[in-house]
C-alpha positions in Angstrom: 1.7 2.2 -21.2 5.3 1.6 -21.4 5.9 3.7 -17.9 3.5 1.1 -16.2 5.4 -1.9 -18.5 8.8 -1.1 -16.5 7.0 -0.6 -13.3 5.2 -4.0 -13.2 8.0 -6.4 -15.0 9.5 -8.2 -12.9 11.4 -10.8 -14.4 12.7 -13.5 -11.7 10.3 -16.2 -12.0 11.0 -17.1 -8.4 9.9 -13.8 -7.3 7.0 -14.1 -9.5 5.5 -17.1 -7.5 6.4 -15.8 -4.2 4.3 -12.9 -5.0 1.1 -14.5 -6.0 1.7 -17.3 -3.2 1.4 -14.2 -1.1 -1.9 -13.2 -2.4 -3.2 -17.0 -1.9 -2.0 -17.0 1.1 -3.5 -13.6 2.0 -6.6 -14.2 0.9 -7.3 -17.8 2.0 -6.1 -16.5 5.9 -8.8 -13.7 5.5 -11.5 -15.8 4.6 -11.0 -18.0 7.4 -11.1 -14.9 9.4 -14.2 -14.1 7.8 -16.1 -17.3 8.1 -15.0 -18.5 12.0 -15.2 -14.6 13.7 -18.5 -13.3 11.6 -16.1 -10.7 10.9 -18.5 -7.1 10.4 -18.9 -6.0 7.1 -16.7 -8.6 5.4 -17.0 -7.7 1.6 -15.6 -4.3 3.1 -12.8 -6.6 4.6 -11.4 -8.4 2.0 -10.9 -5.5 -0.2 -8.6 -4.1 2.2 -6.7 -7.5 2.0 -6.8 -6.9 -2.1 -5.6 -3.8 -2.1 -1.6 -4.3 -0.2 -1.8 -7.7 -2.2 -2.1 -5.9 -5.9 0.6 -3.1 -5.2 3.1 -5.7 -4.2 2.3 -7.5 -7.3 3.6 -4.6 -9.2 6.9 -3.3 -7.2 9.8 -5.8 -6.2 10.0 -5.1 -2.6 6.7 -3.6 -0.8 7.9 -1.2 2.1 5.8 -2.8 4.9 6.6 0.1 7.1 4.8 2.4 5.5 2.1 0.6 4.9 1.6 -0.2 8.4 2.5 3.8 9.3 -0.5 4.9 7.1 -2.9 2.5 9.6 -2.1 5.2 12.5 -2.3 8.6 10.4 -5.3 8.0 8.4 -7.6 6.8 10.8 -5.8 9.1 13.2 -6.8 12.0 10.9 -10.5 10.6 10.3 -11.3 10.6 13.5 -10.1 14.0 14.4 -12.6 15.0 11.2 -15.8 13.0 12.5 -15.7 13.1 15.4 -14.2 16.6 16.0 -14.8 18.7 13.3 -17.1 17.6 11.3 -20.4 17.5 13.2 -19.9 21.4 13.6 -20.1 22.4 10.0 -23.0 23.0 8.4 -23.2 21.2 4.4 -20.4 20.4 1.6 -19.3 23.9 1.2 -18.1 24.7 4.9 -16.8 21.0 4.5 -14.3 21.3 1.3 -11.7 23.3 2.6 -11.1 21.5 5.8 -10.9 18.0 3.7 -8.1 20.0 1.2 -6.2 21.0 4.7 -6.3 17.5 5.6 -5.4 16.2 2.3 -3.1 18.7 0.7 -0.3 17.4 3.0 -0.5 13.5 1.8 -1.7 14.9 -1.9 1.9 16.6 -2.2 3.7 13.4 -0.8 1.8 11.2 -3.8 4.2 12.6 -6.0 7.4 11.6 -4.3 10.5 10.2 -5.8 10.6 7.9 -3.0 8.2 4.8 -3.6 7.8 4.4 0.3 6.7 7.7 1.1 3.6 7.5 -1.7 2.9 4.4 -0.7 2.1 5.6 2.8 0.9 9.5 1.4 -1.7 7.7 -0.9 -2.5 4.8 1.3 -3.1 7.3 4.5 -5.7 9.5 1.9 -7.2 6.1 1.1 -8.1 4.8 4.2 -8.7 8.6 5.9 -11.6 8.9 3.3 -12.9 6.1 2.9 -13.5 6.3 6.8 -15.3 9.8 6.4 -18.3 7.9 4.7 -19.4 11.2 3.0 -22.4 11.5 1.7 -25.0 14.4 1.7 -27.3 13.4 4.6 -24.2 13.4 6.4 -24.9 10.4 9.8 -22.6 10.4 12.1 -22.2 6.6 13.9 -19.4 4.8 15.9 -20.6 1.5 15.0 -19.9 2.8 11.0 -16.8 4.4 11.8 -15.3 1.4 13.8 -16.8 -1.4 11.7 -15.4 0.2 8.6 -12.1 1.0 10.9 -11.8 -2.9 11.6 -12.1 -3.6 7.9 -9.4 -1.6 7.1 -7.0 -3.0 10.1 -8.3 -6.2 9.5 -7.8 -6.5 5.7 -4.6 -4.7 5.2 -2.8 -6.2 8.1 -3.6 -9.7 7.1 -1.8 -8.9 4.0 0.9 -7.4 5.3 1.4 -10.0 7.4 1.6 -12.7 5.1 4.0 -10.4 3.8 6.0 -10.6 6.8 5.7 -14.3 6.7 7.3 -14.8 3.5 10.3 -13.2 4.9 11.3 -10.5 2.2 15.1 -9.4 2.0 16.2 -7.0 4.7 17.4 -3.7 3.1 21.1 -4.5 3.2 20.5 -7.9 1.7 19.0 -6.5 -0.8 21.3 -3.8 -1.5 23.9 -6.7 -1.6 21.5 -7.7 -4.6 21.5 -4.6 -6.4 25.6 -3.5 -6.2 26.2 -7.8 -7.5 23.8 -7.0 -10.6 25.7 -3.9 -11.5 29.0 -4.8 -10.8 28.1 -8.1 -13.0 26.4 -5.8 -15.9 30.0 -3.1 -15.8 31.9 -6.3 -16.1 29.8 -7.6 -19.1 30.3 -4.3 -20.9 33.8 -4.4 -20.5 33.9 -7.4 -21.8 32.1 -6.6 -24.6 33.9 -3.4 -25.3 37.4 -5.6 -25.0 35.9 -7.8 -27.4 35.4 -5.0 -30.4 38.6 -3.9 -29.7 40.2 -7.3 -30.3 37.8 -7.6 -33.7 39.6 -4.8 -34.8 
């Protein structure tokens, strides 16, 4: 519980209400999406909006990039499985270790240091199976594959970009940020050290 509690405070007010502007924002644009296209499946849709919209919530910056990398790889890798291997296997059991192949890779990236690269590892799992559709009367459809394909596009891009839109900090901006803050906590301590000193 305490891990999660330093993950998820973030303490600027400011940045705060930008954040759930974003998911307003995000959510309001997909519904109008929804209601003037028809758009297929849109339950499916605005899940996928949710999702980008609730991780941001928790971290300070949300690396975009990767985000928007995972929308090539997983549905990259999906389709190379349904449409390519898959129909030529015969039940769960031929099936398993093909999906740990395909996984083990983005699996082992999870549990990287750097918050970008899970993002993307767990994101590109994410959308990879939830585009395999499996079941055990395994159907195989295009219509399925690119409705649930468009959802996922759909749904996640809109977040991202409203993302966009709200300009976050470019990297060296932000860096800026961070090198201020500690250069403004060393001189605090210093002060503060100086200060028991001169008590003494």
């Amino acid at each position: 519980t305490a891990q999660v509690d330093m993950i998820t405070r973030i303490r600027s007010p400011a940045m705060r209400l930008q954040k759930a502007a974003i998911g307003v924002v995000a959510v309001t644009v997909a519904s109008l999406l929804w209601i003037y296209l028809d758009w297929p499946d849109p339950g499916f849709f605005m899940v996928f909006v949710l999702i980008p919209v609730a991780f941001n919530a928790m971290v300070p910056s949300f690396p975009i990039k990767a985000a928007l990398r995972s929308l090539f790889w997983g549905p990259m890798a999906a389709a190379v499985l349904y449409f390519g291997i898959m129909p030529g296997l015969d039940g769960m059991w031929q099936l398993a270790p093909v999906l740990i192949l395909f996984l083990l890779p983005t699996t082992y990236l999870t549990n990287s240091a750097n918050p970008a690269t899970m993002l993307f590892a767990l994101f590109t799992s994410l959308w990879m199976v939830e585009l395999l559709g499996l079941s055990e009367g395994q159907v195989y459809s295009f219509s399925q594959f690119s409705n649930s394909l468009i959802g996922i596009v759909g749904g996640v891009g809109v977040a991202l970009a409203t993302m966009a839109f709200f300009n976050p900090p470019v990297p060296e901006r932000q860096f800026k940020t961070y090198a201020r803050t500690f250069l403004q906590r060393c001189e605090r301590a210093i002060a503060a050290v100086s200060r028991g000193r001169t008590s003494r």
